[in-house]
N, C-alpha and C positions, 0 to 999 in steps of 0.2 A: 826273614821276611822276603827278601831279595831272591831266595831259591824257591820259595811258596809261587810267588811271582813266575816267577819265570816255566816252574812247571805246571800252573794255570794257563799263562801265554801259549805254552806249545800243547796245550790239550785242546785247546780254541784253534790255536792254527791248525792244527792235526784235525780236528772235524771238519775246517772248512776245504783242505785238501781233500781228504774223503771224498765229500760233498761234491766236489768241483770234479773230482776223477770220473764220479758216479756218473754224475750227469752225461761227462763224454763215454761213460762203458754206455749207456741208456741209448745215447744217440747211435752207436754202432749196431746197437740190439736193434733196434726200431731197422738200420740200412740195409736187415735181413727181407723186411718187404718191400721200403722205399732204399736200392741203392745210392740213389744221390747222397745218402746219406754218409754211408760208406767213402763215396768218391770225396765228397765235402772232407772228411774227415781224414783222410790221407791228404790232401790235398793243402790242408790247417797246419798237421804236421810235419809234412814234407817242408813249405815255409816257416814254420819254426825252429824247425833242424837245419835249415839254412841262415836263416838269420844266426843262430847260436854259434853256428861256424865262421861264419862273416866278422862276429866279432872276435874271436881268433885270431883272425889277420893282421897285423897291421896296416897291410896295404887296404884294408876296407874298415874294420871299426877305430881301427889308430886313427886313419887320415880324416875319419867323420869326427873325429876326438877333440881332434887339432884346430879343424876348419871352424867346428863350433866355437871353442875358445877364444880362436883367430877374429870371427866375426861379435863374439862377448854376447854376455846374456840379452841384453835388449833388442841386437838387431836378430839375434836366432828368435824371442820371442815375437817380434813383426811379421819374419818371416810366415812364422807356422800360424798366426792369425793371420795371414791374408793367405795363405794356401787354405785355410780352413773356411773361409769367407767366401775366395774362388771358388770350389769344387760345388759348397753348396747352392752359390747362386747358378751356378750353371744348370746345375740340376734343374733349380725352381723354372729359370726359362725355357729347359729344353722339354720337361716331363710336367708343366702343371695340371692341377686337378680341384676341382670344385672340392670344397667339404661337403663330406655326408656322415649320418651315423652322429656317434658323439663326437665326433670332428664337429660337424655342423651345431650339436646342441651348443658347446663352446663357444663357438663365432655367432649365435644368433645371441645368445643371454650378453655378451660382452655387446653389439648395437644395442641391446634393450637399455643395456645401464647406462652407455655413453649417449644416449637419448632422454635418458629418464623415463622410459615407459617400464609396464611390468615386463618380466623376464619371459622368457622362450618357455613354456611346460612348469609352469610352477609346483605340479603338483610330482614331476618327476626329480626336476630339480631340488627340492623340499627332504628329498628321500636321500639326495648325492649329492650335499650342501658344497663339498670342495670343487664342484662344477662354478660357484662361485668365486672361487680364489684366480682363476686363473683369466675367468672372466672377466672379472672386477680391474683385473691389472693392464689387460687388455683394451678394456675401455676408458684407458687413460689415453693412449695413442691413436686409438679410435675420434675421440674428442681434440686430437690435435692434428691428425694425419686425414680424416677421411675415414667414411665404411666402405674401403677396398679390402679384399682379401690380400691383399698382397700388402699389407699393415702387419696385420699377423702374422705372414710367413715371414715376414725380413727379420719382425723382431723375434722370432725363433732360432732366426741365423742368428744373428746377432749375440742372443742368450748363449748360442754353442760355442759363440766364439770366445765370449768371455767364459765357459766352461773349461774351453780350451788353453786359455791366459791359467784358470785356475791349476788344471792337471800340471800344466809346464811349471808353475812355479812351486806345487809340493812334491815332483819329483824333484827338481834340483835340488832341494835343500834335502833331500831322504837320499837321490843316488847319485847329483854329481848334474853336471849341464850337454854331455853328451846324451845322458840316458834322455833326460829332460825333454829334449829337443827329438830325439825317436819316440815319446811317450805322446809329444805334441802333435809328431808327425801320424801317429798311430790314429789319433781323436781324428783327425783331421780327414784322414782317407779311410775312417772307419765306413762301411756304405749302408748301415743302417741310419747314420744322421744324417745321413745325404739324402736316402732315399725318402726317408721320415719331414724328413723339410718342406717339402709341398704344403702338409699338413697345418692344421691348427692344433695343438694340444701341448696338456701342460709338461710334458717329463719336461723340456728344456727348461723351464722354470725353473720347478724344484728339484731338479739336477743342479741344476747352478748352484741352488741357493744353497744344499747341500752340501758342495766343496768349498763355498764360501766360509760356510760353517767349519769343516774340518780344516782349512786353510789358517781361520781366528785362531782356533783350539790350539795350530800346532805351533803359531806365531806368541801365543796365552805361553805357552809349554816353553818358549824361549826366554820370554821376559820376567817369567815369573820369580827368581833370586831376588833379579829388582826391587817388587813390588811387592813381595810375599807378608812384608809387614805393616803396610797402608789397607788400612779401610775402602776410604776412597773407591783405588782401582777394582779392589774385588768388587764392590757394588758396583760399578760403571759397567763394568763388563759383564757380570749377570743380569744386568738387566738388558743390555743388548742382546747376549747371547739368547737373553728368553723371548724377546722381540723376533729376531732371526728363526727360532725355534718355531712360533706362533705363525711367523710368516711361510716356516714350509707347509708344519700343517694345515695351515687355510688352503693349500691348494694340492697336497694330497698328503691324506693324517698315517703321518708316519713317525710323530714325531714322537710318540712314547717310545717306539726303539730307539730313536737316537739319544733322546733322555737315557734308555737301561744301556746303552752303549755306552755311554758316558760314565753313568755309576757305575758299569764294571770296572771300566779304565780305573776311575779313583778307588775304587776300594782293594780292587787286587791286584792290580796289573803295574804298581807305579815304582816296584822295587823298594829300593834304599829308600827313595823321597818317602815312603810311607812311615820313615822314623821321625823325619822333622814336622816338629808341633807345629811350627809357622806356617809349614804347608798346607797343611791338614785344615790348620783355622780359615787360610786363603782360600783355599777349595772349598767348602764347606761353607762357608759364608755366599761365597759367588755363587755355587749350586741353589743354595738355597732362596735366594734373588732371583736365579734364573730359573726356578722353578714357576716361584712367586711370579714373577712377570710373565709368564707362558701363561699361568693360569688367568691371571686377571685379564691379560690385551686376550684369552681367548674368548673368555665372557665378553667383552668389549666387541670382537669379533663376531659373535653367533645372536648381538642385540642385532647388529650393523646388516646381518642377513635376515632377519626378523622383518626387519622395516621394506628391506628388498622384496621378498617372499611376500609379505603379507600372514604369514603363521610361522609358527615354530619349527626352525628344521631340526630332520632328525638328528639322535644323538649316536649311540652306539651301534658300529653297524652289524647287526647279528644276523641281518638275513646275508652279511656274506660269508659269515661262519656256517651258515645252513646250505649255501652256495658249495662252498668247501668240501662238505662232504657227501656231496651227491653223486654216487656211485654209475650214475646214467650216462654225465657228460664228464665223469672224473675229476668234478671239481673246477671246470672250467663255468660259464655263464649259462643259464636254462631258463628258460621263457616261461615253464610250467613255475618254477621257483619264484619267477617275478610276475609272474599273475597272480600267484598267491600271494604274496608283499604287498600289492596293488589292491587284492581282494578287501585285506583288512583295512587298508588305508582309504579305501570308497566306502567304509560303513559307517552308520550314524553316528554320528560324532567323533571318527577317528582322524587322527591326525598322524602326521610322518615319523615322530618318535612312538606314539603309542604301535602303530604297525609295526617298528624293529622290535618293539617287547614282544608284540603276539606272535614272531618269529622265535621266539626262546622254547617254547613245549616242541614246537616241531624239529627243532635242532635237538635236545636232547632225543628224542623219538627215534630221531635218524642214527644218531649214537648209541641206540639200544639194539638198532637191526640189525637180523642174521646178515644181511646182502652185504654189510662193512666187509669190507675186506681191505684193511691198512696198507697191507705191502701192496697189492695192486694199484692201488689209492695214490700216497707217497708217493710211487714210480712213478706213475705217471703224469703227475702233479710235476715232481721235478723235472721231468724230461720237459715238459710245455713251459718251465719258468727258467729252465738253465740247458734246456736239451736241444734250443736250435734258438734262432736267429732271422728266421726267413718273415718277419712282420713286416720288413721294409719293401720285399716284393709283394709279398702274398696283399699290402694294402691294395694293389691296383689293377686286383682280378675283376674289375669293375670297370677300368676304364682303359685297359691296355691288355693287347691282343695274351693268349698261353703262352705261348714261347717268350716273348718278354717280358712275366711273371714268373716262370719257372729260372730264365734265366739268372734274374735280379735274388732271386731267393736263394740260389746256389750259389752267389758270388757274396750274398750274406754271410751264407753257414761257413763256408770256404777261410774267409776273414774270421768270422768270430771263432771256429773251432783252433786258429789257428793261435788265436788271443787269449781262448783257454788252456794252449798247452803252456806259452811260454808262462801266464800267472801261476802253472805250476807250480813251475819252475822258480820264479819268484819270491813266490810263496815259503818253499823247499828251503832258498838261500835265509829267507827271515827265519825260520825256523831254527834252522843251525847256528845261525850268527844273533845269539837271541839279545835283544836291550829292552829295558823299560820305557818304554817309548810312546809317545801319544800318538803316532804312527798307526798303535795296535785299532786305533778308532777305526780306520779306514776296515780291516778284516774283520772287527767287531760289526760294523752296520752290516758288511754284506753277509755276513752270518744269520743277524736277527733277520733281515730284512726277508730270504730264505726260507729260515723256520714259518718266519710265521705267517709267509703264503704255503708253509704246508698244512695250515689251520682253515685260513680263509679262503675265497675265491680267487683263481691261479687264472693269468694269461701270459703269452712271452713277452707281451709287451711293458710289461711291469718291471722288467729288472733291466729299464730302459739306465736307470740313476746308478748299476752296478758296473756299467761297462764301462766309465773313466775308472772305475776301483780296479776291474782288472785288468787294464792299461796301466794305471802303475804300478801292480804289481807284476806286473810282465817286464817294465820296464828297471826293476831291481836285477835281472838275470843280467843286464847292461852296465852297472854299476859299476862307477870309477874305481880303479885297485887301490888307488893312493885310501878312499872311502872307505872300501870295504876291508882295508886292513886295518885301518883305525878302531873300526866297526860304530862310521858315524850315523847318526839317526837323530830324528828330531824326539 
């Protein structure tokens, strides 16, 4: 079972390496017309290959080893949340910017509810119910803070920075408190969430909530010997865990991967622990609670925007499967696509879910045409969802001059190419040094999460929730020796 395991494990790491290599061969291909691209991308690697040497050193990775130890986990984690707090507020005061766009839908539906009036576009809203999740959470602090825009921006910082507390404290336990404390520092002067910070929107949400999640799992994954033969806990904790579950998807529905993320972990990937009965019943019991509770608080959930909305929101999204594979804009967002969505949904007596159904004939349709063409399709799907980084410039071609849009974009790709080489790398070390580890959750989400924006509709801005994952796994190449000869993992 143990070797089943493990040669499962490294067939899943081994695609999302692939995956991850593709993406940066994609972005090189592409710097044949756009060189920044090119520049960006030596540029990634060039500080990657130097960070890798740094820690070589002792006079540079020893003494950062030391110093962190010297100052102990608490005060390294202070530090890297108020460096992560500084850079983004500075931002917010030196670059702010009105919401517009579904930045703006966001901010206006969150005043409607901390009003109590009806919502901003009900009938668009209706069609992208998790524009209420993020809303709803928002017009809590709205109701206690004021309708300033700058409610929303803080508590975005804020969210990153508890994202940031999150990343610090499941690398320490995966690679040790130096790597930790560079995984911290990474998030922190990543310059998409800085530049993204003006902003109202929800990644920082459910990005948090996210590691929050893999965080429980991996802390579940420690105490579980404990507890493995109590009733009790496994129910306590399924049902939170399905609460948590429930709460990412209200504000963006992702959560059926992390659910088939999870059942992969259990069923294949858990080693030896898959001989013991006790485990099996523990697990198994909790899943099926935190199933259970996902499903009920999500009914509870889509009554609760019912009453909001005024009708029924929609359910399954399939006009963005039909988004997906539209060969025009490659899968990205098309207005022709959403005026037909809209068409059906302004007809006598239609409503927001019956209009995702009458998107079903046209998606097979589209599936049947000559013009498909997959690999062009794919490519370039991936390259827009893992192929650049520049969303944190490219937001402010609206209110700041080209050259400080081109700029910001290319100190984007520049960092993030450069945070793709080392989760290579990372990646590479988990592979070889393989454990049954609930660890494997983290490469499992960013896999499905992947896939199956190669199905539906792709933007870069979407695999905002991947970049703490490949931050620590960039931060495994850092990994304490005393660690990695033990070969410890959660």
């Amino acid at each position: 079972m143990e070797r089943v395991s493990a040669y499962l494990g490294r067939i899943m790491l081994s695609i999302l390496i692939v995956i991850t290599a593709l993406a940066l061969v994609l972005a090189g291909a592409e710097g044949t017309e756009s060189p920044s691209y090119l520049a960006a991308l030596t540029a990634g690697a060039a500080a990657a290959a130097l960070l890798l040497w740094l820690k070589k050193k002792d006079w540079a990775f020893g003494s950062f080893g030391r110093l962190c130890r010297r100052l102990g986990a608490v005060n390294c984690a202070v530090i890297i949340t108020g460096l992560c707090f500084l850079l983004g507020l500075i931002w917010i005061v030196l670059v702010p910017v009105e919401p517009f766009s579904d930045y703006k839908t966001y901010w206006d539906c969150a005043v409607s509810i901390a009003r109590g009036q009806e919502v901003y576009s009900t009938e668009y809203v209706a069609m992208y119910p998790h524009i209420l999740g993020y809303a709803s959470f928002l017009a809590l602090f709205i109701g206690v803070f004021g309708e300033h825009v700058l409610v929303g921006v803080l508590l975005g910082l804020l969210l990153s920075c508890l994202s940031g507390l999150l990343i610090f404290s499941i690398t320490r336990d995966a690679a040790g408190l130096p790597a930790a404390v560079l995984a911290g520092g990474l998030w922190a002067l990543y310059p998409g969430r800085i530049m993204l910070g003006s902003l109202i929107f929800s990644e920082p949400l459910y990005t948090c909530l996210v590691l929050l999640l893999f965080w429980l799992l991996l802390v579940l994954r420690k105490k579980q010997d404990k507890i493995k033969s109590r009733i009790v806990p496994a129910l306590l904790w399924g049902l939170g865990l399905g609460l948590l579950l429930e709460a990412i998807n209200a504000v963006r529905p992702i959560g059926a991967i992390l659910i088939i993320a999870l059942l992969l972990w259990l069923l294949l990937l858990r080693g030896r622990e898959m001989k013991e009965g006790r485990l099996w019943r523990f697990w198994l019991l909790l899943t099926a609670v935190m199933v259970l509770s996902f499903q009920l608080s999500g009914k509870l959930w889509d009554n609760r925007l019912e009453k909001i909305l005024g009708e029924e929101p929609a359910g399954l999204p399939i006009y963005n499967l039909y988004v997906g594979f539209n060969m025009d804009t490659l899968g990205q967002w098309s207005s022709e696509d959403m005026d037909l969505l809209f068409e059906y949904r302004r007809q006598e007596g239609g409503s927001a879910p019956q209009a995702q159904k009458s998107m079903l004939p046209h998606v097979l349709e589209r599936l049947r045409s000559d013009e498909l063409d997959f690999g062009r399709l794919f490519s370039a799907k991936l390259f827009t969802f893992l192929g650049n980084d520049e969303l944190g410039g490219y937001t402010y071609r609206f209110t700041r001059s080209e050259g400080f849009v081109k700029i910001c974009m290319v100190i984007c790709n520049c960092f993030y190419y450069m945070l793709l080489f080392l989760a290579l790398g990372g990646l590479g070390s988990l592979w070889r040094r393989w454990k049954d580890s609930a660890f494997l959750l983290l490469p499992l989400y960013t896999l499905g999460l992947t896939l199956a924006h190669m199905l539906i509709e792709v933007s870069s801005r979407y695999h905002y929730s991947l970049i703490p994952m490949f931050i620590i796994f960039a931060a495994l190449c850092f990994e304490s020796e005393g660690r990695k000869n033990k070969g410890e993992l959660i």
